[in-house]
C-alpha positions in Angstrom: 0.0 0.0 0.0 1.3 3.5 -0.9 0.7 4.9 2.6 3.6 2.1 3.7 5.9 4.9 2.1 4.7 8.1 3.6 7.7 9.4 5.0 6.2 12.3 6.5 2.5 13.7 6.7 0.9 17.3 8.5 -1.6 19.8 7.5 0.3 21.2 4.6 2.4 18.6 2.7 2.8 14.5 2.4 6.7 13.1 1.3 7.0 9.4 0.4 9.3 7.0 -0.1 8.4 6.4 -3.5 9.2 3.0 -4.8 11.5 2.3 -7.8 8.9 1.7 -11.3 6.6 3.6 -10.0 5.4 7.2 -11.6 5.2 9.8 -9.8 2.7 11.7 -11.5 -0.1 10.2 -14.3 2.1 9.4 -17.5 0.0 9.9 -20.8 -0.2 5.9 -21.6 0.2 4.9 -18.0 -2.0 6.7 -15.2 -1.1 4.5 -12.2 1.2 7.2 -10.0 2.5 7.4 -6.5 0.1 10.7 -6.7 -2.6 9.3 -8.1 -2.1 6.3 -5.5 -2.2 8.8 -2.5 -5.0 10.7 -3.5 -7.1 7.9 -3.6 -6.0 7.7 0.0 -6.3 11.0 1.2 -8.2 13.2 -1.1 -6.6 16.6 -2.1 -2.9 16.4 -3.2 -0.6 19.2 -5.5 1.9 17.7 -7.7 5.2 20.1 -6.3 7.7 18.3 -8.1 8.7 14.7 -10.2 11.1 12.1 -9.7 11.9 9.5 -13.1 9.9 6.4 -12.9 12.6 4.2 -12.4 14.3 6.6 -9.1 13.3 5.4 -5.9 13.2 7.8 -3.0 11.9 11.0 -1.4 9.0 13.2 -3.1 6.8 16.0 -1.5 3.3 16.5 -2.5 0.9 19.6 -0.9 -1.7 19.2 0.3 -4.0 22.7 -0.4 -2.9 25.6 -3.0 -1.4 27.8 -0.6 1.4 25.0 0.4 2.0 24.5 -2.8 2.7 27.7 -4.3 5.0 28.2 -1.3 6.9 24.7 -2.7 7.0 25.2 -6.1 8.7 28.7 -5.6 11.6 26.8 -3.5 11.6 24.5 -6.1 11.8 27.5 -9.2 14.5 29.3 -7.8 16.9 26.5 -6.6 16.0 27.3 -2.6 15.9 23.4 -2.5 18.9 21.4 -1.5 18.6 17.6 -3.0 21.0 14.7 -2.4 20.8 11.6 -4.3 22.4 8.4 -3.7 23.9 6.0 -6.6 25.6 2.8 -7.7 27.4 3.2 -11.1 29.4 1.2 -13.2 32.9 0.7 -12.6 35.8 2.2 -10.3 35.6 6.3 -10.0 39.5 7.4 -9.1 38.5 10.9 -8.2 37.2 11.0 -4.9 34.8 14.6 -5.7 34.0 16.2 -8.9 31.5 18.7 -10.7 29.9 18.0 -14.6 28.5 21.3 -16.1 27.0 19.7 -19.4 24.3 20.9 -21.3 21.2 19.1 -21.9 18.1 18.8 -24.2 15.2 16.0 -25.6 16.8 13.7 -27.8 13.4 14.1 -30.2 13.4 11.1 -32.2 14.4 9.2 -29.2 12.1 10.5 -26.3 12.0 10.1 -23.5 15.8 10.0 -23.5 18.3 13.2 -23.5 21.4 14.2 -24.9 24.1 16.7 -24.2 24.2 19.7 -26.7 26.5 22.2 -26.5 24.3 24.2 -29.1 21.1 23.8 -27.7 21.2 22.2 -24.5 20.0 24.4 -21.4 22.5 24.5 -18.6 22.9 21.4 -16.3 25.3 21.1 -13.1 26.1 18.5 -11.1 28.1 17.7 -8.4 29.1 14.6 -7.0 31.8 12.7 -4.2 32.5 9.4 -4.1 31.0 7.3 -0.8 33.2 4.2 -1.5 33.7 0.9 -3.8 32.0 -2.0 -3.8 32.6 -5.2 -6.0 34.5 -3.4 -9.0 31.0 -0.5 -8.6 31.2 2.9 -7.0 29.2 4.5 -4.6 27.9 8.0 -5.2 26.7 11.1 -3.4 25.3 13.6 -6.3 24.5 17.0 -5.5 22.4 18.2 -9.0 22.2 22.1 -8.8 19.8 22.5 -12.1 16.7 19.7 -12.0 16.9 18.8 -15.8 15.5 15.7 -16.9 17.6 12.7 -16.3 20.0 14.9 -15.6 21.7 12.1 -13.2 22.0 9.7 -15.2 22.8 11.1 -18.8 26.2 13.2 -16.5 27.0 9.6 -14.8 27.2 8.0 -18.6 29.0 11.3 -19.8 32.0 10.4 -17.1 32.1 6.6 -18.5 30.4 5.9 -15.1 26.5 5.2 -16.0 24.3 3.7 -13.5 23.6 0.4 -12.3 20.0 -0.8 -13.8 19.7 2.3 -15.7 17.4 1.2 -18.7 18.3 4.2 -21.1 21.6 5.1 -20.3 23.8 2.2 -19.3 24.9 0.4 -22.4 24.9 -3.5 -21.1 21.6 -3.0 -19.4 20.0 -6.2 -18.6 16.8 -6.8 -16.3 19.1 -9.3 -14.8 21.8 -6.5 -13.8 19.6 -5.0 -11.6 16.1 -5.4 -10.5 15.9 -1.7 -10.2 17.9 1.6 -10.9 20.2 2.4 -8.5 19.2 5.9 -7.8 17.6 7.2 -5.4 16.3 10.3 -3.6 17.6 10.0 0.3 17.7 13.8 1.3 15.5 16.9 0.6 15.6 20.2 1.9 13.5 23.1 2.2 11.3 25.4 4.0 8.3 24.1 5.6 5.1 26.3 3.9 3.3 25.9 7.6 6.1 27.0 9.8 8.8 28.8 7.3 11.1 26.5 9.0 13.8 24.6 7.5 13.1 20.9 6.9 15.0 18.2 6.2 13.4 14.6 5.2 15.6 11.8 4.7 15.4 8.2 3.7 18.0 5.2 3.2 18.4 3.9 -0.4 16.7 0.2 -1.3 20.2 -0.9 -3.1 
């Protein structure tokens, strides 16, 4: 059951754990969501912001208009701090680092991105490595700009794409990885009851 995952829940916003394959929001084809799911559940809910299908982790929904305007101004003008957790392919030898590549919609091929130096709109990421394990590293990404699949397109860009990624790792299998390991463990931002500074966290599945 989705409310399993609520991580948090007051008079102004809801945050889950959302699972890994799941949508956040209603996709065109597919309308099963985390929101959808949660609204069901507990009747008025504001979409504030999306994770990728395939990213497991934490995701804030408001709960009346008022919280979320507050949110998605946080959200518009970077006031937001996001860490994401990763396992990616192979043996990083820097131990910190920072990718400033441009990104836009590969067209022919959407969903997926591409970097353009052209045309791409500004994407930053940085990122320190948490340690190695079994010939994989262990990654604490810090994206500044929220374009998407930012994550994962700048983790293939370094040679370093990410474990069970389905689009950008190029040995994918279903048997690699029952899920992609990415996933949402820390938000921060200010509550739109209080004004006070929140912090939600939660553990990565992988």
């Amino acid at each position: 059951m989705i409310l399993d995952h609520i991580i948090h829940q007051d008079d102004d916003i809801i945050a889950l754990d959302k699972p890994g394959g799941l949508l956040s929001v209603p996709g065109v084809r597919n309308k099963d969501s985390a929101h959808g799911r949660l609204a069901s559940e507990v009747g008025e809910l504001h979409i504030v912001h999306r994770l990728d299908q395939d990213t497991s982790g934490v995701i804030v929904y408001a709960r009346h208009k008022d919280a979320l305007r507050y949110l998605q101004q946080q959200f518009e003008h970077r006031k937001t701090g996001k860490i994401y957790e990763a396992l990616v392919d192979g043996v990083v030898s820097s131990s910190s680092g920072c990718i400033n590549l441009p990104i836009k919609v590969d067209w022919p091929n959407r969903p997926l991105q591409m970097i353009s130096h052209s045309e791409g709109r500004y994407a930053l990421t940085r990122w320190r490595k948490m340690g190695i394990e079994g010939g994989k590293t262990r990654m604490a990404l810090y994206p500044n700009t929220g374009r998407s699949h930012q994550l994962r397109i700048h983790m293939q860009q370094i040679g370093h794409p990410i474990m069970g990624d389905p689009f950008y790792h190029p040995d994918f299998t279903r048997e690699q990885k029952s899920q992609m390991c990415l996933h949402a463990r820390e938000l921060t931002f200010s509550h739109p009851g209080s004004g006070q500074a929140m912090t939600l966290t939660c553990p990565p599945p992988f």
